[in-house]
Backbone as numpy.savetxt, mean C-alpha at the origin, in Angstrom:
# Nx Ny Nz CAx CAy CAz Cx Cy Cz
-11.38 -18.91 25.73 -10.44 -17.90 25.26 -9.74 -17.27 26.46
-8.65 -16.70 26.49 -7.90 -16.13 27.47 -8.77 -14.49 27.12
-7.95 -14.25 28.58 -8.24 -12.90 29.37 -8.60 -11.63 28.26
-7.32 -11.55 27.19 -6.96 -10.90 26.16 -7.70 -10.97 25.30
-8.99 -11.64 24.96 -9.94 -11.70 24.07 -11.13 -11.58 24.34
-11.41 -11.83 26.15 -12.76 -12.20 26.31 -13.44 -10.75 25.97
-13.10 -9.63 26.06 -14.05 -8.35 25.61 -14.43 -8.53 24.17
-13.91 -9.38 23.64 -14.67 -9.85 21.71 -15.91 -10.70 21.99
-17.07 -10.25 21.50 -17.87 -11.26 21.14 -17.59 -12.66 20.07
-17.68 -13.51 20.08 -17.42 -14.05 19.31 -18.25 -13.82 17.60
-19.01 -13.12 17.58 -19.10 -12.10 15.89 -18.02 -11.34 16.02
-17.74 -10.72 16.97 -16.55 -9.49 16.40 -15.36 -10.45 16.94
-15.09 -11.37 17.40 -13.69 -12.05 17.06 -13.95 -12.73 15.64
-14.83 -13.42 15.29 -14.98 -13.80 13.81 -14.78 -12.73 13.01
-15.26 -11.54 12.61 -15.30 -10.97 11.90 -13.83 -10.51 11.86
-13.09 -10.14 13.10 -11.91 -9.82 12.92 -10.83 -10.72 12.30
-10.86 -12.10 12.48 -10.09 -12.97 12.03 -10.45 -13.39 10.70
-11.54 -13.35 10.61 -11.90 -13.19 8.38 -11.33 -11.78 7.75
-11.44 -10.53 8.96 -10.51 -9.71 7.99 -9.39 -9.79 7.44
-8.46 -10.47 8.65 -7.42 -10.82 8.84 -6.90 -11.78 7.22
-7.69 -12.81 8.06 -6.95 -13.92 6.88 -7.48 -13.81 5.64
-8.69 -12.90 5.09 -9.11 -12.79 3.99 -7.65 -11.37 3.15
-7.58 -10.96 3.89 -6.35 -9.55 3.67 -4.82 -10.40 3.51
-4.94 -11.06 4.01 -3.26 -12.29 4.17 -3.18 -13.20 2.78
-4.53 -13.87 2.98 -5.20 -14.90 1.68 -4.52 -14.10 -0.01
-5.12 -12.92 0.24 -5.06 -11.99 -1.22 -4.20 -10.99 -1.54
-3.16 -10.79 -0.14 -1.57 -10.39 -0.46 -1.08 -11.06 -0.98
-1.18 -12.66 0.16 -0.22 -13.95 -0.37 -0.52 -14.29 -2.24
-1.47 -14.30 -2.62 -1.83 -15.11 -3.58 -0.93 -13.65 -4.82
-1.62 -12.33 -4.61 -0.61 -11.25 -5.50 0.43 -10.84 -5.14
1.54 -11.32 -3.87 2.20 -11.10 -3.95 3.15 -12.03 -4.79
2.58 -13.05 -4.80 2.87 -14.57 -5.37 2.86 -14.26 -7.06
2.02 -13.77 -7.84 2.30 -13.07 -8.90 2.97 -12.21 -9.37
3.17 -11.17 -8.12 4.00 -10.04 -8.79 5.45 -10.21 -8.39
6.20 -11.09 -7.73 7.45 -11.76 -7.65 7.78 -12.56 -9.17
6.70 -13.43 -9.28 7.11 -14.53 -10.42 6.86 -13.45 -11.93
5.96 -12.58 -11.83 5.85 -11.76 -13.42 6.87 -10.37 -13.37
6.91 -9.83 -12.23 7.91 -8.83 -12.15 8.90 -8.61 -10.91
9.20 -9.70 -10.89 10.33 -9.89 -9.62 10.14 -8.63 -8.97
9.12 -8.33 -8.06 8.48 -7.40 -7.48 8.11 -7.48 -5.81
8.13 -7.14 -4.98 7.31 -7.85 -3.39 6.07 -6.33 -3.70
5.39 -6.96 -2.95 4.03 -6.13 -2.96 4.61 -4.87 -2.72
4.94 -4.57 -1.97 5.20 -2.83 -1.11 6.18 -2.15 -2.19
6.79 -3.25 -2.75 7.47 -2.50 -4.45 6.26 -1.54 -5.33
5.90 -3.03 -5.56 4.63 -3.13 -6.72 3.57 -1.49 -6.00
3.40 -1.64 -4.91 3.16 -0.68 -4.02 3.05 0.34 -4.43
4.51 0.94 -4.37 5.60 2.17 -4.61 5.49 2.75 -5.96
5.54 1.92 -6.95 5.73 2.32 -8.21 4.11 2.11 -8.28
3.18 1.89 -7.97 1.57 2.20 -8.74 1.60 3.32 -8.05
1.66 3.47 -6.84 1.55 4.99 -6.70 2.01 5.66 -6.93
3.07 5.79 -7.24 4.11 7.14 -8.44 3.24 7.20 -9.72
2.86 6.09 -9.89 2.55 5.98 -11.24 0.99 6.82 -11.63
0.54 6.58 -10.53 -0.47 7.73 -10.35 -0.58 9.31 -9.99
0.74 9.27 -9.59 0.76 10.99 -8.75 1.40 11.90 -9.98
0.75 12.78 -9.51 1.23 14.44 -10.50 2.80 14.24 -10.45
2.74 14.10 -11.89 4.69 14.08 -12.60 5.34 12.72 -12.06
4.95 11.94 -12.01 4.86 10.73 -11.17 5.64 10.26 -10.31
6.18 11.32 -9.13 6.83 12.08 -8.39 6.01 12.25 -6.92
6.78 12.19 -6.10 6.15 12.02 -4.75 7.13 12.41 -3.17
7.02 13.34 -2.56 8.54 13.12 -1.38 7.92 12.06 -0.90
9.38 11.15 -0.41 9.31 10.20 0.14 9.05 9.92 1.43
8.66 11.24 2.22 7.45 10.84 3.42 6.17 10.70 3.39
5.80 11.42 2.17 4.62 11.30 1.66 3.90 10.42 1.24
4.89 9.81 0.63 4.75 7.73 -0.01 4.93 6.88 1.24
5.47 7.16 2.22 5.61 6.38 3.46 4.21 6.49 4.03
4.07 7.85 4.31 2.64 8.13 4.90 1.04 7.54 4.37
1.45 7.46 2.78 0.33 6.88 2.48 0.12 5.43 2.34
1.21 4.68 2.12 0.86 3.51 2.01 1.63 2.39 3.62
1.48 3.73 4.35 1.66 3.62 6.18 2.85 2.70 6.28
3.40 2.75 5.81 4.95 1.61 6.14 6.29 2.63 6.80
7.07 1.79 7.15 7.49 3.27 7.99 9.12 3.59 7.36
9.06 4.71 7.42 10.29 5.61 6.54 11.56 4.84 6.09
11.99 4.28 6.91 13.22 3.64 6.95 13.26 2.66 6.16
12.01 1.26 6.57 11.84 0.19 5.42 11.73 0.43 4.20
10.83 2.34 3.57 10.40 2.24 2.43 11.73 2.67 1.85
12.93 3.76 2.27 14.13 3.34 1.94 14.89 2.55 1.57
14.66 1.67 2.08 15.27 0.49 1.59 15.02 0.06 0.23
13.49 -0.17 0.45 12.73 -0.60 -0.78 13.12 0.20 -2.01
12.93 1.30 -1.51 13.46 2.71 -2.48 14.58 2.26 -3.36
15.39 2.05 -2.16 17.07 1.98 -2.75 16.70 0.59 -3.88
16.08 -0.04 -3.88 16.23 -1.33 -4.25 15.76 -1.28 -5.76
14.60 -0.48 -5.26 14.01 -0.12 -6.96 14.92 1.21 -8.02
15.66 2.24 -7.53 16.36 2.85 -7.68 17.50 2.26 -8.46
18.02 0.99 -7.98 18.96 -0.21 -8.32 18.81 -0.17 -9.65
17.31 -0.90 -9.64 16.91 -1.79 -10.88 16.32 -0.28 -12.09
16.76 0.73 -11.69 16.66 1.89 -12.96 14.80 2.18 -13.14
14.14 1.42 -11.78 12.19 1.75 -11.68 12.05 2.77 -11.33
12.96 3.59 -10.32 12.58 5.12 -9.79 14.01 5.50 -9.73
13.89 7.13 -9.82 14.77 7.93 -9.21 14.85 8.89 -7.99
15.58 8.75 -7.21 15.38 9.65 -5.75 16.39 11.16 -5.55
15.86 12.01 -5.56 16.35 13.55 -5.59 16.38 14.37 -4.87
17.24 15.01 -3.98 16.95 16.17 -3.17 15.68 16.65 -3.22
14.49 17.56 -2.73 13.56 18.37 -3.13 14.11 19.69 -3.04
13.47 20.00 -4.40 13.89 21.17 -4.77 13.31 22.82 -3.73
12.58 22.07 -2.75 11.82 22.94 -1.97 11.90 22.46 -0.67
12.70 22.07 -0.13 12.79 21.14 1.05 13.97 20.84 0.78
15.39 20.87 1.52 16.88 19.61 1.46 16.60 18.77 2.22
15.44 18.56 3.28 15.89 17.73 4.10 14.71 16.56 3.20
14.41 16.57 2.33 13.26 15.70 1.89 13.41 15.22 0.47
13.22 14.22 0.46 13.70 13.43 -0.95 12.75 13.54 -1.72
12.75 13.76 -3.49 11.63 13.40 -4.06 12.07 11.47 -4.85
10.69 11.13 -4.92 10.46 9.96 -5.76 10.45 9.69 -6.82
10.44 9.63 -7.90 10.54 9.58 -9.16 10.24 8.57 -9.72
9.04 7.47 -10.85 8.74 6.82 -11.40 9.76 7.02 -12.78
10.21 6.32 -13.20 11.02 6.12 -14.17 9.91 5.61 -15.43
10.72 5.24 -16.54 10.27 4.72 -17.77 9.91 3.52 -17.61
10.87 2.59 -17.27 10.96 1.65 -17.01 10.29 0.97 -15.68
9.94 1.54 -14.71 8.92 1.42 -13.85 7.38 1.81 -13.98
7.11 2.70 -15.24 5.83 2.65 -15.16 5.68 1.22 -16.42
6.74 1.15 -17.13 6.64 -0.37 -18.36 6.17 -1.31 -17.27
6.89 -1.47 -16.10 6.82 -2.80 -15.60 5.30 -2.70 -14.79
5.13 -1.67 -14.31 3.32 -1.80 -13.67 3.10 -2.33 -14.54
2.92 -1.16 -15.95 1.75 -1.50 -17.05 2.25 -3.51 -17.52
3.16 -4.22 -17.31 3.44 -5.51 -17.55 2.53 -6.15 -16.68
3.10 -5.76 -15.15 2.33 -6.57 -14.39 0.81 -6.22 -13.97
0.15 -5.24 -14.02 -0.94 -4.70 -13.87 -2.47 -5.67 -13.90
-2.26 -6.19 -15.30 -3.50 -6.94 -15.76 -3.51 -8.28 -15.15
-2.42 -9.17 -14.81 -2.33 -10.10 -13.45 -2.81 -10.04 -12.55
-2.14 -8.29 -12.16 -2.86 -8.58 -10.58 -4.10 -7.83 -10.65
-4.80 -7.33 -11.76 -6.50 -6.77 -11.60 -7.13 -8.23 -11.56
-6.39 -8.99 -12.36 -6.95 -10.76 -12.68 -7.08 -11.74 -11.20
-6.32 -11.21 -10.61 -6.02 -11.82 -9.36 -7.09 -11.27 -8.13
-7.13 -10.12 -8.06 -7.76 -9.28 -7.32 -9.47 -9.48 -7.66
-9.90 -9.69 -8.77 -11.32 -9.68 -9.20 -11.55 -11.24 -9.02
-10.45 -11.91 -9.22 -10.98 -13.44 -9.23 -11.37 -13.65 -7.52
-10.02 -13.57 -6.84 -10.32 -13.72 -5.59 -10.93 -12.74 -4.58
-11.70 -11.88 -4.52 -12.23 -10.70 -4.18 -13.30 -9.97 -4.36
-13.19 -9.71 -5.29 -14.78 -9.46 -6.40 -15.54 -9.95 -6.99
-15.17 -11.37 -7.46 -16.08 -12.38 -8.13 -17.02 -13.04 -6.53
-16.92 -13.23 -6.33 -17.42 -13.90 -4.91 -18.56 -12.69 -4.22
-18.60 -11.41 -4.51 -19.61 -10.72 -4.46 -20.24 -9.85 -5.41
-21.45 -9.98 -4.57 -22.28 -9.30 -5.43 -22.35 -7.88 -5.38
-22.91 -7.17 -6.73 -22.91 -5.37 -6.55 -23.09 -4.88 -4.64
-24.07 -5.11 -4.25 -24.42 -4.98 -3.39 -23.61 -5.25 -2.15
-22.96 -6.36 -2.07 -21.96 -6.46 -0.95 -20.73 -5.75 -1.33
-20.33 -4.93 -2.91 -19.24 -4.34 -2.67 -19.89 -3.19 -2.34
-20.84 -2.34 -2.71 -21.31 -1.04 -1.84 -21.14 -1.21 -0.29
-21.70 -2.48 0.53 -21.46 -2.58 1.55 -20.25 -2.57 2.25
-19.36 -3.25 1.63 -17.64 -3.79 2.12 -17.26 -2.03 1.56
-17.18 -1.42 0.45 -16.89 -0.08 0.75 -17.25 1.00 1.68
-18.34 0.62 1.93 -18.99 1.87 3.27 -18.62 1.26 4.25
-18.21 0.40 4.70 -17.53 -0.42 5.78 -16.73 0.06 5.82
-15.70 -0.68 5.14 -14.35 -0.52 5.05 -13.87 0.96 5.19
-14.83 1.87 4.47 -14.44 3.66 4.19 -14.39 3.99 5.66
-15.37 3.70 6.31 -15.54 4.19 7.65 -14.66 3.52 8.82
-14.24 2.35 8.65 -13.14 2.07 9.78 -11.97 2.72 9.14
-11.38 2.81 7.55 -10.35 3.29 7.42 -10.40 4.89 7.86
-11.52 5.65 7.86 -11.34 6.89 8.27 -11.25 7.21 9.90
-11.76 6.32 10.66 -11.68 5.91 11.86 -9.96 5.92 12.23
-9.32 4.67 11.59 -7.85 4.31 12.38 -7.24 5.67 11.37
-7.62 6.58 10.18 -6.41 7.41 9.84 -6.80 8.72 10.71
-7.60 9.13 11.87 -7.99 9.70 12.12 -6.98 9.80 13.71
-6.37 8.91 13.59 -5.00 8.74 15.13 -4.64 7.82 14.36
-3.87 7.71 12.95 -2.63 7.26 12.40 -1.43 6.39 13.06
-0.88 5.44 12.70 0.39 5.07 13.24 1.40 6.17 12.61
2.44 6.17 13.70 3.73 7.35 13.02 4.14 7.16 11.77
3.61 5.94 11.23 4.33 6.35 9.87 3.29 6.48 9.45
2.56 7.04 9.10 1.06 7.37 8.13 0.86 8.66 8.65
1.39 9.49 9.73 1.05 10.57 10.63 1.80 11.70 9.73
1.35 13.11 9.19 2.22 13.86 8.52 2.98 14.44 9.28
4.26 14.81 9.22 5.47 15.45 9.89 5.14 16.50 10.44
5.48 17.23 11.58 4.71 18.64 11.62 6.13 19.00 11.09
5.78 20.47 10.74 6.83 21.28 9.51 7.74 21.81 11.00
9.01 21.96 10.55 9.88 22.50 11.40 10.16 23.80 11.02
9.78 24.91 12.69 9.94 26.29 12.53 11.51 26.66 12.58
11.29 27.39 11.09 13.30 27.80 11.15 13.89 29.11 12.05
């Protein structure tokens, strides 16, 4: 191995590269569903489950950036795209001008609830069927603790804004 790896044991370069391609494996395969059942890309499909979950199903749109860590500008886009297709609406905040709210539409929570049961089908086949009770307690206390680890020094887009003094 070059220079750039030799501090990995080879368990923790394995383990890192099964995270890897096991996380790639089971985007690819639902993102692959939710294009062909709801002409959707994941970070769509994304967008609208989490509206679809939040109080009034409504969200500012740094807030949705921050949580599902993608960074402001791309989820704009995305925004605009679903906005297009009549899935969300985007609004001044009524408590903030400089901050947009999100808006889950009618028609965007129809299309989760369409595509939804696919990708739980997808997700349990390739993911959850393959373990047992016991290794998902494990892969959750794992997983809980490195994710609280990297949100603990965030990338800038997952990082909350500090508020600007007027």
């Amino acid at each position: 191995m070059s220079d750039a790896t030799s501090g990995l044991t080879p368990e923790e370069l394995g383990a890192y590269f099964a995270l890897v391609e096991v996380a790639n494996l089971l985007q690819y395969a639902v993102d692959g569903h939710l294009r062909a059942e709801g002409d959707l890309s994941y970070l769509q499909f994304q967008i609208l489950a989490t509206l679809t979950d939040a109080p009034g199903g409504r969200l500012r749109m740094t807030d949705l950036a921050d949580g599902l860590v993608h960074s402001r500008s791309g989820l704009t886009y995305q925004a605009g795209l679903l906005d297009k297709r009549g899935l969300i609406t985007r609004a001044p905040s009524p408590d903030d001008e400089r901050s947009v709210m999100v808006t889950v539409t009618d028609a965007g929570r129809a299309l989760v609830g369409r595509v939804l049961p696919g990708h739980v089908a997808d997700v349990r086949r390739l993911l959850l069927d393959p373990m047992t009770a016991g290794d998902l307690a494990t892969l959750n206390d794992v997983l809980g603790r490195v994710r609280r680890h990297m949100r603990a020094t965030p990338p800038r887009s997952a990082r909350p804004r500090v508020k600007r003094k007027n």
